[in-house]
C-alpha positions in Angstrom: -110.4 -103.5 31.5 -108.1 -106.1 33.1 -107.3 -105.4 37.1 -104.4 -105.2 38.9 -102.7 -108.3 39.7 -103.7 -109.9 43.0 -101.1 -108.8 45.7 -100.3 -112.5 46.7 -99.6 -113.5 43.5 -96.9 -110.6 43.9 -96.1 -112.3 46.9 -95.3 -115.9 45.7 -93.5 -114.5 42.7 -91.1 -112.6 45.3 -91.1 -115.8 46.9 -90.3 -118.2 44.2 -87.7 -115.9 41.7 -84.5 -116.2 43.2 -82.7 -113.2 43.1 -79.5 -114.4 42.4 -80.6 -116.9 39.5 -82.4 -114.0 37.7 -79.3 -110.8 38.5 -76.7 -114.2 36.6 -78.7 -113.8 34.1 -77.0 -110.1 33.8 -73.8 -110.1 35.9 -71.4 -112.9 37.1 -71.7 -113.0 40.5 -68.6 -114.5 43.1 -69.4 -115.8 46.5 -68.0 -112.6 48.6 -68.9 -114.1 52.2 -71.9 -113.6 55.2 -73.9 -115.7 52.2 -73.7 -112.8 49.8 -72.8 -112.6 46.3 -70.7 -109.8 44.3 -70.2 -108.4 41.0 -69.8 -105.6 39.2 -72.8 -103.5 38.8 -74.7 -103.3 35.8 -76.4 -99.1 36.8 -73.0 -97.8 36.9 -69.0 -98.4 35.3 -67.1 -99.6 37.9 -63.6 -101.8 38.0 -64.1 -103.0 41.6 -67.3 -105.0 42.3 -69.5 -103.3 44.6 -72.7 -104.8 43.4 -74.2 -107.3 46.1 -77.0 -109.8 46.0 -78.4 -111.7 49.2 -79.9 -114.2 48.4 -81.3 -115.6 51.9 -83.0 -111.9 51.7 -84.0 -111.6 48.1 -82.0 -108.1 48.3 -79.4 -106.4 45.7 -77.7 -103.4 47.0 -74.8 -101.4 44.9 -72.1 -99.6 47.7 -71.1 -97.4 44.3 -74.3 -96.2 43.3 -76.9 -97.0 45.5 -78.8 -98.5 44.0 -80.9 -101.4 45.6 -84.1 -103.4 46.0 -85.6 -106.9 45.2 -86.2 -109.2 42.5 -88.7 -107.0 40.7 -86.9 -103.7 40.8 -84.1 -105.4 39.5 -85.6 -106.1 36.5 -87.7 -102.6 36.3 -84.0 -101.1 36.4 -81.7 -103.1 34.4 -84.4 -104.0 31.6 -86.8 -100.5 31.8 -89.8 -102.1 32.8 -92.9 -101.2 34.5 -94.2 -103.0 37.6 -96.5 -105.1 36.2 -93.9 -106.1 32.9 -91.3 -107.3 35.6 -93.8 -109.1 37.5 -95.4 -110.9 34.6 -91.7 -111.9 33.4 -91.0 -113.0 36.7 -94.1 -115.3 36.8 -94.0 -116.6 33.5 -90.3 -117.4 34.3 -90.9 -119.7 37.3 -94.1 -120.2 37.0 -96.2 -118.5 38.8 -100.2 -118.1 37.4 -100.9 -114.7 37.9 -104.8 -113.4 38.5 -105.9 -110.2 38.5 -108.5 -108.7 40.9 -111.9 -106.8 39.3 -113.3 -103.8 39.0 -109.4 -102.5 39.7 -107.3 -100.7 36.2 -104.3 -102.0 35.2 -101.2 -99.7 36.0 -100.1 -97.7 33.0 -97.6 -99.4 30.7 -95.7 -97.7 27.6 -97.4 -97.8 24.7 -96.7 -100.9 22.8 -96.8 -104.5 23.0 -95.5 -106.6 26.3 -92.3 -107.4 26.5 -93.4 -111.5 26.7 -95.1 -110.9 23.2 -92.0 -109.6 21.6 -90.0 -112.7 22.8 -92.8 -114.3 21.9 -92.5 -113.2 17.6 -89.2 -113.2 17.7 -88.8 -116.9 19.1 -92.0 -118.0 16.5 -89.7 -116.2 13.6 -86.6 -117.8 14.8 -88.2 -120.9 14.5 -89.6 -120.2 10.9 -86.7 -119.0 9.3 -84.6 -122.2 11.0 -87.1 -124.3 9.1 -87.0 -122.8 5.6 -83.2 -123.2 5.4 -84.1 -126.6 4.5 -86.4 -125.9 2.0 -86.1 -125.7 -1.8 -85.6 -122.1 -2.1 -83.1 -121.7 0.2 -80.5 -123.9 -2.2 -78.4 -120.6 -2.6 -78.6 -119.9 1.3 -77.3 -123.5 2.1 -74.3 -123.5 -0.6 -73.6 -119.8 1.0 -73.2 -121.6 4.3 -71.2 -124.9 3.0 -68.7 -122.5 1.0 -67.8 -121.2 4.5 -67.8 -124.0 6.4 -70.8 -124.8 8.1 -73.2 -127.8 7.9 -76.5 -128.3 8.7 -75.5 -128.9 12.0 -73.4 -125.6 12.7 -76.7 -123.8 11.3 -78.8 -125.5 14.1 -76.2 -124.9 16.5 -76.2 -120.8 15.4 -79.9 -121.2 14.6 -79.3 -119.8 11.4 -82.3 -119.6 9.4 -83.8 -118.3 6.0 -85.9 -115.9 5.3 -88.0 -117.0 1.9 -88.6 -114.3 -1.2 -91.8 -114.0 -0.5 -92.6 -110.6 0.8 -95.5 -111.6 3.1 -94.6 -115.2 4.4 -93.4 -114.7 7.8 -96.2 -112.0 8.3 -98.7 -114.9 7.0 -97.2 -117.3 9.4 -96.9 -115.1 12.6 -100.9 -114.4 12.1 -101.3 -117.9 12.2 -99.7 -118.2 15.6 -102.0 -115.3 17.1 -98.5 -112.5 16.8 -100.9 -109.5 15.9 -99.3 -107.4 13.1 -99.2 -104.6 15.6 -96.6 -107.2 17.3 -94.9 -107.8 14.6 -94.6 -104.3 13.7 -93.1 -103.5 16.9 -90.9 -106.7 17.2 -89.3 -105.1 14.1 -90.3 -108.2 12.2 -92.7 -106.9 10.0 -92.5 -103.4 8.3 -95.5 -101.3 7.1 -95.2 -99.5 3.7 -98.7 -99.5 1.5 -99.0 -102.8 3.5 -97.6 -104.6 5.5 -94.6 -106.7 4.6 -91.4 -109.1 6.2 -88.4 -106.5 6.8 -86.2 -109.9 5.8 -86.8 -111.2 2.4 -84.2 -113.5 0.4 -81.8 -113.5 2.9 -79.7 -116.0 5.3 -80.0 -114.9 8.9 -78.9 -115.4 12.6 -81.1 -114.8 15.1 -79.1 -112.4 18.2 -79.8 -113.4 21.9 -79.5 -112.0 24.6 -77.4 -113.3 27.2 -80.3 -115.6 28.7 -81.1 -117.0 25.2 -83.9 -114.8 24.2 -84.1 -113.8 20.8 -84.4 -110.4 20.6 -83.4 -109.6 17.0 -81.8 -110.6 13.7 -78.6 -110.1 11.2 -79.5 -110.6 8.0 -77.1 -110.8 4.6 -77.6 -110.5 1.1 -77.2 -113.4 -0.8 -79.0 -113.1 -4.4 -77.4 -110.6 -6.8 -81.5 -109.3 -7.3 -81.8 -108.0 -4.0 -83.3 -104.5 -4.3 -81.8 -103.7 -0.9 -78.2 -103.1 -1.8 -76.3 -103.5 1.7 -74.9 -106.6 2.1 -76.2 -106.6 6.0 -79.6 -105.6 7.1 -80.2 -105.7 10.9 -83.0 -105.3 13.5 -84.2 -101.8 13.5 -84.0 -100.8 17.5 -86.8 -101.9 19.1 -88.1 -101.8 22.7 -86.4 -104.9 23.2 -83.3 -104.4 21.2 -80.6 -101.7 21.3 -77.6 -102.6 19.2 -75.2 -101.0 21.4 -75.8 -103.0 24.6 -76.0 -106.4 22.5 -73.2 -108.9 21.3 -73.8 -111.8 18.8 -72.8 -115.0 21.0 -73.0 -114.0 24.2 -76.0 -116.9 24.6 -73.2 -119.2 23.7 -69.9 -117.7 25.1 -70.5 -116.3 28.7 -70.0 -119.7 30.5 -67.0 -119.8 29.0 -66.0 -116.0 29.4 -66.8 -116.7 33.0 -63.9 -119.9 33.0 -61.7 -118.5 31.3 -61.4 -115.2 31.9 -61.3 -114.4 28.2 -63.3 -112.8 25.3 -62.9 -112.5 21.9 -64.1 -110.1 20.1 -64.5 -110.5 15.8 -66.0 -108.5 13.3 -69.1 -110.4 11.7 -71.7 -113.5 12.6 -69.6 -115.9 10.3 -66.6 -115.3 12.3 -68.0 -115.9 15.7 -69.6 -119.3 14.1 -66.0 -119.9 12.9 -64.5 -119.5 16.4 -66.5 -121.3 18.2 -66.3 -124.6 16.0 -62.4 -124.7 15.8 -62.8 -124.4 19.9 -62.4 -120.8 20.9 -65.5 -120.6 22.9 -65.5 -117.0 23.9 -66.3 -115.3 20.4 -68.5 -112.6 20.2 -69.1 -109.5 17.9 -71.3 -106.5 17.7 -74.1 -106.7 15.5 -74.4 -103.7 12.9 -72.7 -101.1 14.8 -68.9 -100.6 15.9 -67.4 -102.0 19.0 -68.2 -99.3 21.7 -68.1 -98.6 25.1 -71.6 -100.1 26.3 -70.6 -103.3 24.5 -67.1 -103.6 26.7 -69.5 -102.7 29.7 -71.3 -106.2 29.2 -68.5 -107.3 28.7 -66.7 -106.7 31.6 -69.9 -107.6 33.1 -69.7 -111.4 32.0 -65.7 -111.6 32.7 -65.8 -110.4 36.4 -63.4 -107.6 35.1 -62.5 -106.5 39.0 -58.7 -105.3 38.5 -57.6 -107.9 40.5 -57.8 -110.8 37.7 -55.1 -111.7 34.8 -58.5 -111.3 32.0 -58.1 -111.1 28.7 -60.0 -109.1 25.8 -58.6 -110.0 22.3 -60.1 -108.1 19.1 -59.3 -110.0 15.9 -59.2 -107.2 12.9 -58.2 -107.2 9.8 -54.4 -106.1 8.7 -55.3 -103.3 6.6 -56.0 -99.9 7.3 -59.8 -100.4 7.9 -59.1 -102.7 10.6 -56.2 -101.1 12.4 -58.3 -98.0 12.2 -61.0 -100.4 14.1 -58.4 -101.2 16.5 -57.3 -97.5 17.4 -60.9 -96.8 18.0 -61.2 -99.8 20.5 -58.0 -98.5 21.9 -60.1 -95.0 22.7 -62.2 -97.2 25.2 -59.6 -99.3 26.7 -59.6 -97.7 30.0 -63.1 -99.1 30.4 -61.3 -102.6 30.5 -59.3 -103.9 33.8 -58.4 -107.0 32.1 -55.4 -107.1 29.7 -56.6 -106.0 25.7 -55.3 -107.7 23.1 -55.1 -107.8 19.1 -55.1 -110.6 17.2 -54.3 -110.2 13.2 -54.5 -112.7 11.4 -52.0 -113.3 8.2 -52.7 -112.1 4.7 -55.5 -110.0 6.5 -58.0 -112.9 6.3 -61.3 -112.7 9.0 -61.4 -116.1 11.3 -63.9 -117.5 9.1 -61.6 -117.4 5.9 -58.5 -118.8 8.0 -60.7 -121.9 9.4 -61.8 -122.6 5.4 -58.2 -122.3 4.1 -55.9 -123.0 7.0 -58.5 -125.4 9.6 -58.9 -125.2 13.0 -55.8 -125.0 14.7 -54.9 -121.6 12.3 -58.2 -120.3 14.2 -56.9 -121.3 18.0 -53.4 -120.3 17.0 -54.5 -116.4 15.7 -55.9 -116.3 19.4 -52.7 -117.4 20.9 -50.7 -115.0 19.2 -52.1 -111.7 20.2 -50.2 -108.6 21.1 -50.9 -106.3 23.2 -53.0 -103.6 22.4 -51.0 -100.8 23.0 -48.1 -102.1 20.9 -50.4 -103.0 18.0 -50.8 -99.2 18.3 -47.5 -97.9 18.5 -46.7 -100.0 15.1 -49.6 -98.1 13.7 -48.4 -94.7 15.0 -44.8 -95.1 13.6 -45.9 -95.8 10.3 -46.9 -92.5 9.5 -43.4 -91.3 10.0 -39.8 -92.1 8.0 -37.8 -92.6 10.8 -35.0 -92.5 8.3 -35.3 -88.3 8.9 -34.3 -87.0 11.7 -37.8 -84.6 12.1 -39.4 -88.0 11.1 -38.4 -89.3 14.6 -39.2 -86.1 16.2 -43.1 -86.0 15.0 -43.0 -90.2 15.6 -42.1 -89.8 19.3 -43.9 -86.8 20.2 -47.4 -88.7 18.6 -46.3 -92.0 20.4 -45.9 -90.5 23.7 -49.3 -89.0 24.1 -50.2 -93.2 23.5 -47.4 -93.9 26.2 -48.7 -91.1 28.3 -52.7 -92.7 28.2 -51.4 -95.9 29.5 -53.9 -97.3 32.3 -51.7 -99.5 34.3 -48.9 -96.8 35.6 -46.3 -99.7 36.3 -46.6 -100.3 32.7 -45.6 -97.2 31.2 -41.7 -97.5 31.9 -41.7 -100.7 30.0 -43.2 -99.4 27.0 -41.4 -95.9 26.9 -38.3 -98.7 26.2 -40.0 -100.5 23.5 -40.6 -96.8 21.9 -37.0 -95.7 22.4 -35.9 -98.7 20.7 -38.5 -99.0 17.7 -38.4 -94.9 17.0 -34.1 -95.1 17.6 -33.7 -92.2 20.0 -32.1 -92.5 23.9 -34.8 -93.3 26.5 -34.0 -90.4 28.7 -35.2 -88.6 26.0 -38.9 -90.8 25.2 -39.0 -90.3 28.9 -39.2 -86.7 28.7 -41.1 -86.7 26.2 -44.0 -89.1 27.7 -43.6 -86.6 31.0 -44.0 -83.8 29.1 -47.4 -85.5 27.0 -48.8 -86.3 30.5 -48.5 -82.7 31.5 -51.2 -81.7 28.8 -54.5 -80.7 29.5 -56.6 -83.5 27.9 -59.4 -81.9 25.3 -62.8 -81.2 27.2 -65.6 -79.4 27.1 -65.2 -75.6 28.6 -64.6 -75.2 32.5 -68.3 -75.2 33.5 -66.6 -74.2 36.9 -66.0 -70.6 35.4 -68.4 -68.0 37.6 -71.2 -66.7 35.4 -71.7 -63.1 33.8 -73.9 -61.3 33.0 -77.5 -62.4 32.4 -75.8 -65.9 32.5 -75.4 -64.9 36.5 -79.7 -65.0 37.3 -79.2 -68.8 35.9 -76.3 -69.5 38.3 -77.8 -72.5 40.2 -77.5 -72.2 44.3 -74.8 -73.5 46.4 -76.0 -77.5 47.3 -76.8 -78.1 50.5 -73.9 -80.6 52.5 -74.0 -83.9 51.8 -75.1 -86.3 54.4 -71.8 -88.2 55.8 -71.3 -91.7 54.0 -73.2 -94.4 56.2 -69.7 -96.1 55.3 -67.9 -93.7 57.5 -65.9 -95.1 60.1 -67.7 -93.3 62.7 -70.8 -94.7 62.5 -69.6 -98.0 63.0 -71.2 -99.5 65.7 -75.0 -98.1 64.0 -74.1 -100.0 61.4 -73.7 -103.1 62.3 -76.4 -103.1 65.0 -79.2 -102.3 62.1 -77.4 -104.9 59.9 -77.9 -107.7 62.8 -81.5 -105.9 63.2 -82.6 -106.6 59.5 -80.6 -109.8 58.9 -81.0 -111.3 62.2 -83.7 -110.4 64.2 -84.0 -113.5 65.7 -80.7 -113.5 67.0 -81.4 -110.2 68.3 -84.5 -110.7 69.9 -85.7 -108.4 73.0 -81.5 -107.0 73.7 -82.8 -103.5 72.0 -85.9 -103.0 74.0 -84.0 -100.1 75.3 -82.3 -98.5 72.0 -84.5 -95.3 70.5 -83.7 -93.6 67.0 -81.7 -90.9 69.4 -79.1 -93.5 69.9 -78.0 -92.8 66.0 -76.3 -90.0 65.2 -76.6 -90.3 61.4 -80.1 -89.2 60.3 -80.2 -91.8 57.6 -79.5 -94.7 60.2 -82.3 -92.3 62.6 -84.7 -93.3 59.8 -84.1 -96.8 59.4 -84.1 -97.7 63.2 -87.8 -95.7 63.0 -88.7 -97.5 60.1 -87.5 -101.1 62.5 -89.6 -99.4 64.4 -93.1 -98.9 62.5 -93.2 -102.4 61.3 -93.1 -103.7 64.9 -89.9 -104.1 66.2 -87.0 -106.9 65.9 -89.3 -108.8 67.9 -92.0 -108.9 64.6 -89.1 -109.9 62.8 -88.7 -113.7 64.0 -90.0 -116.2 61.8 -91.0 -113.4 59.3 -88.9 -114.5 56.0 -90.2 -110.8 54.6 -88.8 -108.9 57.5 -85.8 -107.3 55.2 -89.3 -105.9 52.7 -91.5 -105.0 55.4 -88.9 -102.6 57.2 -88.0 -101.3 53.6 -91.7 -100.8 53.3 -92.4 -99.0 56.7 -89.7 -96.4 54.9 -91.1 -93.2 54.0 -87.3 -91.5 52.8 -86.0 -93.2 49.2 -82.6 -92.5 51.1 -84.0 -94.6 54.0 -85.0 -97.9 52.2 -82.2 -97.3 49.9 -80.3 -98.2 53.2 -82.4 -101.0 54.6 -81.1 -103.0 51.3 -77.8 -101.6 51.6 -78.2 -103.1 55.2 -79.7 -106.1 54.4 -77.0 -107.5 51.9 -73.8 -106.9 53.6 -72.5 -109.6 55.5 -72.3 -108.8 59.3 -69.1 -108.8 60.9 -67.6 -111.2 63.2 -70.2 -113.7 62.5 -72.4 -115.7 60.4 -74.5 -117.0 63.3 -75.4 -114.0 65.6 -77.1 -114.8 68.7 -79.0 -112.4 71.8 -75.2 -112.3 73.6 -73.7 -111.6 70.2 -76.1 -108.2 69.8 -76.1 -107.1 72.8 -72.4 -105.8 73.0 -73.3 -103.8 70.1 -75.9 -102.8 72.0 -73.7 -101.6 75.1 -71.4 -100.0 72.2 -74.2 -98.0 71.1 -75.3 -96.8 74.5 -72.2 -96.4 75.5 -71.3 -93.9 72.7 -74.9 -91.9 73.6 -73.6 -92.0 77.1 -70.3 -90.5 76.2 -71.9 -87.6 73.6 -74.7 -86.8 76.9 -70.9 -86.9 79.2 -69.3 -84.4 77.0 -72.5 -82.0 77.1 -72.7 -82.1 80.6 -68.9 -81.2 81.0 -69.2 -78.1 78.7 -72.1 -77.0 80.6 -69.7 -77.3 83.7 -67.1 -75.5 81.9 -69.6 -72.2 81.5 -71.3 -72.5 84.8 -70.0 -70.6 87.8 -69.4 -73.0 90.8 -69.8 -70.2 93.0 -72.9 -68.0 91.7 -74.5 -71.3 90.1 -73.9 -73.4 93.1 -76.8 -75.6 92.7 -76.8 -76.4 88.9 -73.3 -76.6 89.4 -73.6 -79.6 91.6 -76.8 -80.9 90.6 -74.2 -81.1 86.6 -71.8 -82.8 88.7 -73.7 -85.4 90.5 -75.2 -86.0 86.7 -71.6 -86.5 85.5 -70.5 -89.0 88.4 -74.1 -90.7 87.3 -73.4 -90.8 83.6 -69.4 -91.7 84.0 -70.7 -95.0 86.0 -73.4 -96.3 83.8 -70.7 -96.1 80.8 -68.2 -97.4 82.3 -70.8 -100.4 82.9 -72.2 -100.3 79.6 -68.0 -100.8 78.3 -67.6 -103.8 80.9 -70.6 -105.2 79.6 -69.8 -104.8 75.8 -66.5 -105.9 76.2 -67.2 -109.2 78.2 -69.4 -110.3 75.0 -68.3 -111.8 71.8 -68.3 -109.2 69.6 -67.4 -106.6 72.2 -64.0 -104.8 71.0 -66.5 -104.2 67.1 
């Protein structure tokens, strides 16, 4: 049975994957200062970034949700891999030749096939099906492309392939290139009836990529009127490697420029997004088999940097009849995951972006994009169709089922605006709408049942016990000084050097930051640091609390303050501050002792207190002339 992979082999592929090259892959990361990178995080929603990556440390930490580590737990987490599956990714990726040691088992994996050999049948597939679209058979596939628009070289471009009529020629073919039908099975690629068999027979299809290129699945339509399987689409069953709701045709080819532009567009089928993208609206990108849903605007927002604080745009193109506005009230449900602007585009006559490139070229494609309306107003219209505003109660039911839309309104500055636009379109006064959208606001929103209510009953036995207090926030304001000083411990411990011979874990007050600084501790000091490019690891090692080395990457990502160049006179103020705050806490023990001790009766441990106090009062106020006299001093 194949061993364990050889620990520095481990080592050089922590060494050579970059974390930051490999987390792009996932998030768009901005240059947020101290040398780290920041972007939203990709374990939790979130509108304000608060994931960051360190690159000179090989750390990611999230501030939202914690969660934190290097270049192989990145991938264990974001992609659900094992150990071993991230590391051999890792090493295949910037190739690293990984051995394994004898005599040693491998560490359990799920059941299946690698990861690498479903990339693996999926890119040999890819490759077949782009190569029978030039073949004889495929005559009706090609004219199916050419009435739409696209040449040979659009297909290349989309790597749009064919998949031939015969039931068992991709299956033939990925034998022949060692993809076991077990694979191929599990790839989704193959299906197994009596025997086995290609899923995608007669059909023209695009292969779907993840953001990184990979192919990781395929559309497929019909396109002979013989085709036993009557849906006109037949997608990629969901796989280990593909889950339909986290995956959007085109991102491959549109997240560079979601990233410039600070745009996405978002159609309905693979023929639209190839339609986009050749008349020059780089950003298309739809959902493949599934509707538009919330963990597809969470990539997303992922790809556009969607912090709040940017003028983004997210345009869905729909069609104008009732399917599609339905479609577009459905989006409107997840709008609030968005912080960019949302947008509808419809085009005229109801035609898809594919049919207005054929009939009305490329600039009818670029102009549909320009010409989008809000999403909210898109909306309205749809809501004050339902009523005849011609009848008085028409207008009543109109407003009071527009205002609850009003009402739901993310940006609050917003809502005044649009409670205009509905006192104009509905034809009532505005004090009224206003009133109205106050009154919508007021109302509970539908939920599940207050799980707050006390139990009865035999319900009561199951009543789970009060939680214990939560530990502060290692954010907190108070613990400021501890902060820092760990953060120039595990980022800089050269620049530290011998200034904390002198600090021990009772110097924290947190127990969190007790457990790091004995964790500094167990893997030799700042001292063992110098030199030592794995210092950051080996203190996160030494940690025996998952709170603990949760911290030391927290710790090790955020930029220091002050500097980006601390230095021995730069850490030792915050060593004074330190000190000086464990001097003060030891002060005000010693004066409430004094405050219960009898000067009289307790005479000698009243002076002996006292003495202590003048003592103590001295050193701090040397330890505050000392830490204010350095750089760094007034932290």
């Amino acid at each position: 049975m194949a061993g364990r992979i050889r620990d520095d082999d481990i080592a050089e592929v922590r060494e050579k994957a970059r974390i930051d090259d490999v987390v792009s892959g996932y998030v768009t990361l901005k240059r947020a200062g101290g040398g780290s990178l920041k972007g939203l995080c990709p374990f939790h929603d979130e509108k304000t970034p608060s994931f960051n990556v360190n690159p000179a440390r090989q750390f990611f930490h999230c501030f939202g949700c914690g969660e934190g580590g290097d270049v192989i737990s990145f991938l264990m987490k974001v992609d659900g891999l094992t150990f071993t599956e991230a590391v051999e990714r890792l090493g295949e990726k910037f190739g690293v030749q990984l051995r394994r040691e004898d005599g040693d088992d491998e560490p359990v994996r799920p059941r299946g096939p690698a990861r690498s050999r479903l990339i693996e049948a999926h890119k040999v597939a890819q490759e077949f099906y782009a190569e029978q679209l030039s073949g004889r058979d495929a005559v009706v596939a090609r004219q199916f492309l050419h009435e739409r628009g696209f040449d040979q070289a659009a297909a290349a471009t989309f790597g749009v392939g064919f998949a031939p009529r015969d039931g068992e020629a991709l299956l033939r073919h990925l034998r022949g290139r060692r993809i076991s039908d077990e694979e191929s099975v599990a790839a989704g690629l193959v299906a197994l009836g009596r025997s086995h068999y290609d899923r995608f027979r007669g059909r023209l299809v695009w292969p779907i990529r993840e953001a990184n290129g990979d192919t990781i699945g395929f559309g497929a339509r019909r396109i002979f009127d013989d085709d036993r399987i009557e849906a006109k689409y037949l997608n990629t069953s969901e796989t280990a490697i593909y889950k339909k709701s986290h995956v959007l045709y085109g991102i491959d080819l549109a997240r560079t420029a979601m990233k410039d532009s600070q745009q996405a567009v978002v159609v309905e089928g693979y023929t639209d997004v190839m339609a986009c993208h050749l008349a020059g609206v780089k950003t298309a990108v739809a959902s493949c088999g599934t509707a538009f849903g919330t963990d597809h605007a969470r990539v997303l927002r992922r790809f556009l940097g969607d912090h709040g604080t940017t003028s983004g745009e997210v345009i869905f193109t729909f069609d104008g009849d009732s399917a599609g506005q339905k479609a577009a009230m459905k989006v409107l449900d997840s709008d609030q995951v968005f912080a960019s602007q949302t947008y509808v585009a419809v085009a005229p006559e109801g035609m898809d972006p594919c049919d207005l490139r054929l009939k009305e070229g490329d600039e009818a494609v670029r102009e549909l994009v320009a010409s989008r309306q809000p999403l909210y107003r898109f909306a309205l219209d749809n809501v004050l169709t339902r009523y005849d505003l011609d009848r008085a109660d028409g207008r009543v039911d109109a407003l009071r089922d527009a205002a609850g839309l009003v009402a739901s309104i993310r940006d609050r500055t917003k809502v005044e605006t649009f409670s205009r636009e509905l006192a104009h379109m509905v034809g009532v006064d505005l004090d009224q709408v206003r009133a109205e959208v106050r009154r919508a606001a007021d109302r509970p929103a539908p939920g599940p049942r207050d799980e707050r209510r006390p139990a009865r009953g035999a319900d009561a036995a199951q009543a789970p016990e009060p939680a214990r207090p939560a530990l502060p926030s290692l954010s907190d304001p108070r613990f400021l000084i501890e902060r820092e000083l760990l953060k120039l411990v595990i980022q800089h411990p050269g620049g530290v050097g011998r200034t904390t011979t002198h600090v021990t874990a009772a110097d924290f007050t947190h127990p969190t930051f007790q457990g790091v600084w004995e964790a500094v501790t167990a893997a030799g000091g700042p001292v063992a640091g110098v030199d030592d490019q794995g210092w950051a690891a080996k203190v996160r090692g030494s940690a025996t609390d998952p709170a603990v080395a949760a911290a030391v990457t927290e710790l090790a990502v955020e930029p220091v303050r002050g500097t980006t160049d601390p230095n021995p006179t730069f850490a030792v103020a915050y060593v004074y501050r330190l000190q000086e705050l464990t001097t003060s806490r030891r002060i005000a023990d010693v004066k409430a002792r004094l405050q219960r001790t009898n000067p009289v009766e307790q005479a000698l441990d009243y002076n002996r207190m006292f003495g202590e106090l003048v003592v103590l009062e001295q050193h701090r106020r040397k330890l505050r002339e000392g830490a204010v006299g350095q750089p760094g001093g007034q932290a």
